[in-house]
Residue, then its C-alpha position, 0 to 999 in steps of 0.5 A: x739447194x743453195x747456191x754454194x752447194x750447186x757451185x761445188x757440185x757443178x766443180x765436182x761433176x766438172x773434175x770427173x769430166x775431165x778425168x774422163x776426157x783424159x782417160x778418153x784421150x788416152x786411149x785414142x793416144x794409144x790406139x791412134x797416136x798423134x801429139x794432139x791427144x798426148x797434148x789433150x791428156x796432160x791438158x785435161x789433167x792440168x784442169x782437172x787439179x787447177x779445178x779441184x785446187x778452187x774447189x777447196x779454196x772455194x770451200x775453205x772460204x765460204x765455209x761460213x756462209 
């Protein structure tokens, strides 16, 4: 496995992470209440684009490699 391919695998396996971090939090935010889970929902979301955003950068640019 190249380098390259380890590198969007490992972006992949992160935006599920935090998919399900936030679904996780969410539920305890239902459950539970509280700010700091609403807080950790719209966090882990943010990431979760910020990172599938790089991905695609990431893959535009090194298409040729």
């Amino acid at each position: 496995m190249s380098l390259r391919a380890f590198h969007l695998l490992f972006i992949a396996l992160s935006v599920i992470l935090t998919v399900f971090f936030a679904v996780w939090a969410g539920a305890q935010y239902q459950s539970a209440g509280g700010a700091g889970f609403a807080l950790a929902v719209v966090l882990s979301l943010a990431c979760g684009v910020a990172l599938t955003v790089y991905g695609t950068a990431f893959q535009r640019k090194t298409r040729r490699l």
